[in-house]
C-alpha positions as CSV (number, residue, x, y, z in Angstrom):
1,X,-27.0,5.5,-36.8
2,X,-24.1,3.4,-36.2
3,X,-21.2,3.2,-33.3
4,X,-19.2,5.2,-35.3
5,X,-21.3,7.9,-36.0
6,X,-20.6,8.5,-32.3
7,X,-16.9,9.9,-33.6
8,X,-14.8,8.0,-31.0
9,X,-11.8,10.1,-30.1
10,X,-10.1,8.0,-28.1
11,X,-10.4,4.9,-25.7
12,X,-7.8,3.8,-22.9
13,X,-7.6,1.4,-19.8
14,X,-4.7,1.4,-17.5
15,X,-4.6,-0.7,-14.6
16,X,-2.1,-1.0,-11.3
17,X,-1.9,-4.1,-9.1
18,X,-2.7,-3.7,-5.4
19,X,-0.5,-3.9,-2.3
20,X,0.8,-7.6,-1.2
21,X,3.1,-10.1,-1.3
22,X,2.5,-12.5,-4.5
23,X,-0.8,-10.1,-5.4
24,X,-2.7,-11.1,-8.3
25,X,-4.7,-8.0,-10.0
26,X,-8.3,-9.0,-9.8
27,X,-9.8,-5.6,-11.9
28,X,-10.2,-6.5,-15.7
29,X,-11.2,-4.0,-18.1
30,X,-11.6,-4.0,-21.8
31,X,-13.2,-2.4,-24.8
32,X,-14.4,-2.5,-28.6
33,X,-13.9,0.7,-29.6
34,X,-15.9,-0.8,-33.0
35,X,-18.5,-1.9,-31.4
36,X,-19.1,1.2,-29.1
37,X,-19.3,-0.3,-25.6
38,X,-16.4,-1.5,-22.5
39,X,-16.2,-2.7,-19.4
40,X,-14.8,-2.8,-16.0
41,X,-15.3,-5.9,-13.2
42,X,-13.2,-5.3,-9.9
43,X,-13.3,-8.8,-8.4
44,X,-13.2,-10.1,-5.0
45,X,-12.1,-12.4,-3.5
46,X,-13.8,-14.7,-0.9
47,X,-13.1,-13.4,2.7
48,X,-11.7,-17.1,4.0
49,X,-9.2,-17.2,0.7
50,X,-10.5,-20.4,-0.7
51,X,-9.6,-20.5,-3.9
52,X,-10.4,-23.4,-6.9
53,X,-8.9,-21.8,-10.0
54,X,-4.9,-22.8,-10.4
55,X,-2.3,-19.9,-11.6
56,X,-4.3,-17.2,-10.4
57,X,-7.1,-16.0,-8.3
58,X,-10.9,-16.9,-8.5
59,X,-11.9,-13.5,-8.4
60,X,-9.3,-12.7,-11.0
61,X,-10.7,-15.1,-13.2
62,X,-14.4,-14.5,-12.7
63,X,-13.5,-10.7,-12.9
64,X,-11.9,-11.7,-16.8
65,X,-14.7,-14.0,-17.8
66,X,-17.2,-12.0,-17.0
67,X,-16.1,-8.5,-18.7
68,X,-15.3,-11.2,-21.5
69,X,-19.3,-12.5,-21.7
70,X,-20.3,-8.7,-20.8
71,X,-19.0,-6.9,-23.7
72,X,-20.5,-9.7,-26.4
73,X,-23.8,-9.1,-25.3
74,X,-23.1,-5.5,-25.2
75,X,-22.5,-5.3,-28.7
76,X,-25.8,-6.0,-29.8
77,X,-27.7,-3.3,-29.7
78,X,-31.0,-5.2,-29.4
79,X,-29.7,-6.2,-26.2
80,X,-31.1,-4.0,-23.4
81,X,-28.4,-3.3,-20.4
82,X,-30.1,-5.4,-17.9
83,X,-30.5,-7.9,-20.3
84,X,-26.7,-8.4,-20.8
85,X,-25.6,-8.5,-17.6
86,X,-28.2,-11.1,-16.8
87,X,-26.6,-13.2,-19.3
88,X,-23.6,-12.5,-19.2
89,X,-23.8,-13.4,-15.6
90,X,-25.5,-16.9,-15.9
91,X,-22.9,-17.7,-18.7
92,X,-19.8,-17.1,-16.1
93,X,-21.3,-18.3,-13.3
94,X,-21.9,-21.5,-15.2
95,X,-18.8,-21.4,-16.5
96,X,-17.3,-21.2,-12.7
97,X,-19.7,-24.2,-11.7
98,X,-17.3,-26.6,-14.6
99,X,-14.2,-25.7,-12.3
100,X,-13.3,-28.7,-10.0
101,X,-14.0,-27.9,-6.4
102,X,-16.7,-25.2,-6.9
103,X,-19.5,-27.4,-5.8
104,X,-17.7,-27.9,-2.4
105,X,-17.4,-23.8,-1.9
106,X,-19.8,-21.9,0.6
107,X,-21.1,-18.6,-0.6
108,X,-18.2,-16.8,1.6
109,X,-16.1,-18.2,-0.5
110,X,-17.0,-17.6,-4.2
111,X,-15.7,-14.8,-6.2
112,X,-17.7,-12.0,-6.9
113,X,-17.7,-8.3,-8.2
114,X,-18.6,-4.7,-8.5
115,X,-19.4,-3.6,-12.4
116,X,-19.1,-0.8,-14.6
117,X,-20.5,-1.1,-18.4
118,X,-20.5,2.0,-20.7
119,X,-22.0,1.6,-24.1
120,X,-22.4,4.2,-26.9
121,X,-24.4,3.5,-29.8
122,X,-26.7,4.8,-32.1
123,X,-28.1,8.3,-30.5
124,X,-27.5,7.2,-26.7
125,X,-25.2,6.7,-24.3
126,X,-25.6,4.3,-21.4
127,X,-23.7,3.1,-18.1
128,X,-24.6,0.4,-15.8
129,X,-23.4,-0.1,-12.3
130,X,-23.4,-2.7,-10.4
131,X,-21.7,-2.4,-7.1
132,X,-19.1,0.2,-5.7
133,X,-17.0,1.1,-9.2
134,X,-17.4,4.7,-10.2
135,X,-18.5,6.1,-13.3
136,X,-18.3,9.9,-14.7
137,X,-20.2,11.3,-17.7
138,X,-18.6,14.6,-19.3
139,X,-21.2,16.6,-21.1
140,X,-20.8,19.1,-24.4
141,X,-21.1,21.9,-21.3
142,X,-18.5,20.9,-19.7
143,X,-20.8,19.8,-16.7
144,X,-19.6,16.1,-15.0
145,X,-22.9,13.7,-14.0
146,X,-21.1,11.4,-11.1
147,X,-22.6,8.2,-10.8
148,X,-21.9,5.7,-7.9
149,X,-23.9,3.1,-5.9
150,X,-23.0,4.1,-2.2
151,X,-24.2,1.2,-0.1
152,X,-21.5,-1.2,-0.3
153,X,-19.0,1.6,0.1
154,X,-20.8,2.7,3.5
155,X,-21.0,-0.8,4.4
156,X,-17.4,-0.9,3.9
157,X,-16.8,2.5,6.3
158,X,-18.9,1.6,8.9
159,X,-15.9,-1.5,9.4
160,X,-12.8,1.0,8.6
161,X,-14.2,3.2,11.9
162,X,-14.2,-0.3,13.7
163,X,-10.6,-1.3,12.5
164,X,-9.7,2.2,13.7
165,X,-11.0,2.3,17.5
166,X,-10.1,-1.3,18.0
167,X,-6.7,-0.6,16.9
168,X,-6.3,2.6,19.1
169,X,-8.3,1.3,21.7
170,X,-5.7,-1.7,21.8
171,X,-2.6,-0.7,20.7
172,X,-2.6,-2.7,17.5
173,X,-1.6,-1.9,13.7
174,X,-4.7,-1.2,11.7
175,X,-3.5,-4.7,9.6
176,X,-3.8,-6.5,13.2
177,X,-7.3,-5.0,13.1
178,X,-8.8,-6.1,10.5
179,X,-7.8,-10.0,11.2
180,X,-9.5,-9.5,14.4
181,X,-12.4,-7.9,13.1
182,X,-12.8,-10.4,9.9
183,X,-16.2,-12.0,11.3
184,X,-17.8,-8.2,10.7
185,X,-16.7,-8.3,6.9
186,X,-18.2,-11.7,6.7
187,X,-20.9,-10.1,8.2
188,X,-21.3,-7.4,5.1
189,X,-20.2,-10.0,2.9
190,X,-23.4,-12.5,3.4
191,X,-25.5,-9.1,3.1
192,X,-24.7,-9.2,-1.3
193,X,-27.5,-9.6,-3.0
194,X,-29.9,-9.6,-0.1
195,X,-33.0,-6.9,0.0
196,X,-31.6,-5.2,3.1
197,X,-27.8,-5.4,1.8
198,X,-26.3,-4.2,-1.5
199,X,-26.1,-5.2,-5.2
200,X,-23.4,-6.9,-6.9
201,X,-22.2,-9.4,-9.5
202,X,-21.5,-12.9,-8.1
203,X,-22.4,-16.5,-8.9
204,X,-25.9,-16.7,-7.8
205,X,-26.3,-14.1,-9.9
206,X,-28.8,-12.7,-8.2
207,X,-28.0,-9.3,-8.3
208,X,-27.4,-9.2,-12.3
209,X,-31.0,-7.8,-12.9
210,X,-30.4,-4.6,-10.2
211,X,-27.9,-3.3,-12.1
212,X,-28.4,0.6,-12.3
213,X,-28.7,2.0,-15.9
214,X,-28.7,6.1,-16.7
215,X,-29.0,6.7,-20.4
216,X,-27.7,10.2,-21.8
217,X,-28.1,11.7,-25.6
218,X,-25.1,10.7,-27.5
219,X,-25.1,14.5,-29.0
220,X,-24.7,15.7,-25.6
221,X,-21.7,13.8,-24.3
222,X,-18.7,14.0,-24.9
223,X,-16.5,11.7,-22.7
224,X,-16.7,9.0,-20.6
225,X,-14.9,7.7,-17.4
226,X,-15.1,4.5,-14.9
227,X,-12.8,3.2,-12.7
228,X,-12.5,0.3,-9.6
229,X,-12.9,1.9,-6.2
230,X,-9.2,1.4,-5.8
231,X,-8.1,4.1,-8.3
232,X,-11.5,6.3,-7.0
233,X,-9.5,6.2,-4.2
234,X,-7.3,9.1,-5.3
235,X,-10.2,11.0,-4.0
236,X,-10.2,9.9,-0.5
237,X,-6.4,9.9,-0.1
238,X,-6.8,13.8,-1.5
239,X,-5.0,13.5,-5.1
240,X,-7.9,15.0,-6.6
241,X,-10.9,16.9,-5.0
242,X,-14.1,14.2,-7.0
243,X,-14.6,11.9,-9.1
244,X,-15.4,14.6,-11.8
245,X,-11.6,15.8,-11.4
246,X,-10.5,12.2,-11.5
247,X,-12.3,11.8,-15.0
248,X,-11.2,15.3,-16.1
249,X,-7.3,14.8,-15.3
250,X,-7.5,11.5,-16.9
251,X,-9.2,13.0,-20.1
252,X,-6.5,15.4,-20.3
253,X,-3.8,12.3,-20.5
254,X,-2.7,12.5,-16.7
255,X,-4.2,9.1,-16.0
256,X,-1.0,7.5,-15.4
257,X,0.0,10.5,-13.5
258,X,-2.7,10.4,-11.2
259,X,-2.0,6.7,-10.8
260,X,1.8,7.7,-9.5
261,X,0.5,10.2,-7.5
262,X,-2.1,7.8,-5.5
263,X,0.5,5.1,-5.1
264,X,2.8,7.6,-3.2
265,X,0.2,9.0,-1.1
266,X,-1.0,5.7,-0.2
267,X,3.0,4.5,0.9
268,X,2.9,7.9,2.9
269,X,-0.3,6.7,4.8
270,X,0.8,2.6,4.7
271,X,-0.6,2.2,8.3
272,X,-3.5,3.0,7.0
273,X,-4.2,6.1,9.6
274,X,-5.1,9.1,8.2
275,X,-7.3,7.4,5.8
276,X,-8.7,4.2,7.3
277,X,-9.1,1.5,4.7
278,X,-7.9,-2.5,5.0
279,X,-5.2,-2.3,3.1
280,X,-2.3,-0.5,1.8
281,X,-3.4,0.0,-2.0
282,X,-5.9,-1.6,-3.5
283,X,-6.0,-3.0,-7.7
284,X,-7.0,0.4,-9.4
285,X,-8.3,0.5,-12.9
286,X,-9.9,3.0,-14.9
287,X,-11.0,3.3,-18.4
288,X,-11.8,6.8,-20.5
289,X,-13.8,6.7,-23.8
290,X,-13.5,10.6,-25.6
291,X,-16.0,11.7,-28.8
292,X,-14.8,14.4,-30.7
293,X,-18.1,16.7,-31.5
């Protein structure tokens, strides 16, 4: 059995850029609809805003090159998940290590990501996650499996609820918060790809091989959804009730829609109050693969 005997429906990405003066997007997705298999890399940026690569950002170009090495060695399906983002991830990261300056950069500083791969071919489905992007798997019942790697997000949390009672406590703006707090990002930050911290996709590669993978029978699914955390968002901000909503609304061609819809509720909360975040908006990106059955 082939890709196609998967009968693709219908395969989309959309992506908005984030809030910010002069903001470069630093999500990239993209997919072979031939070749059964896509993928989504929300980059980020180092915390102290060094940056090596000219014309854009180094988490917007890792973020490209990556989903760029990821989906070739997704298309072979000899190649086991794990496997391709292993190499995919050497491949980039020795890429990166060409780019003038790069040698001089301390860990804060170099670009990393959160992943999503999806892959159908042949009689199964897969997803791997790597990081804090979501992932939803529709199935021929109509049941949603939600997939998402909580740690970084509660990592993330724990320093929102800071932001928030140093900013009440001293009469700040939530944005004068998070300067002041920075040292307890760089605090989560140095915890990537430690045993005690979280998973992700960065140039040490060492979290390449922890990549989670969740297989499903091709014959039972019949759509698939991923997105950045910044367009999961619309869950938090109370656009849509979960993730599974999110992937449903999408599937029915409200994608765009839903991105309209975040964007506004996000200006309406710009302070960031009711919903404590560090920024305004953030990139969001999804992508939605649909079989017809």
């Amino acid at each position: 059995m082939t890709a196609s005997d998967t009968h693709l429906a219908n395969c989309e990405t959309h992506t908005w850029t984030g809030s910010g003066v002069g903001r470069v997007n630093e999500d990239y997705a993209l997919f072979d609809e031939r070749l059964g298999c896509a993928v989504l890399v929300d980059g980020a940026t180092g915390l102290t805003k060094a940056n090596i690569v000219p014309g854009t950002s180094d988490a917007a170009w890792y973020a490209r090159t990556l989903s760029e090495r990821l989906l070739v060695h997704l298309a072979d399906p000899k190649t086991t998940m794990t496997d391709a983002f292993v190499a995919a991830g050497r491949e980039a990261a020795e890429a990166f290590r060409t780019i003038p300056g790069a040698e001089k950069l301390a860990r804060i500083d170099e670009p990393n990501g959160s992943v999503v791969a999806l892959r159908w071919q042949g009689d199964q489905v897969q997803v791997g996650l790597l990081g804090d992007c979501t992932a939803v798997v529709t199935m021929r019942d109509a049941a949603a499996v939600e997939l998402h790697d909580a740690t970084l997000t509660l990592l993330d949390d724990q320093n929102y609820e800071r932001m928030y009672r140093y900013a009440t406590e001293r009469g700040t703006t939530m944005a004068e918060a998070r300067k002041a707090l920075n040292p307890r990002f760089i605090e989560n930050r140095l915890k990537m790809n430690e045993p005690d911290g979280y998973w992700a996709a960065d140039v040490s590669c060492r979290g390449m091989a922890h990549v989670l993978c969740h297989e499903f029978s091709s014959s039972e699914v019949v759509g698939l959804f991923a997105c950045s955390d910044g367009y999961a968002a619309a869950v938090d901000m109370g656009v849509v009730g979960s993730a599974a909503e999110l992937a449903r609304r999408v599937a029915l061609g409200e994608g765009e829609a839903v991105g309209g819809e975040l964007r506004a509720a996000e200006e309406l909360d710009a302070g960031c109050w009711r919903v404590h975040r560090s920024k305004t908006s953030d990139d969001a990106t999804y992508v939605h693969v649909s079989f017809a059955r």
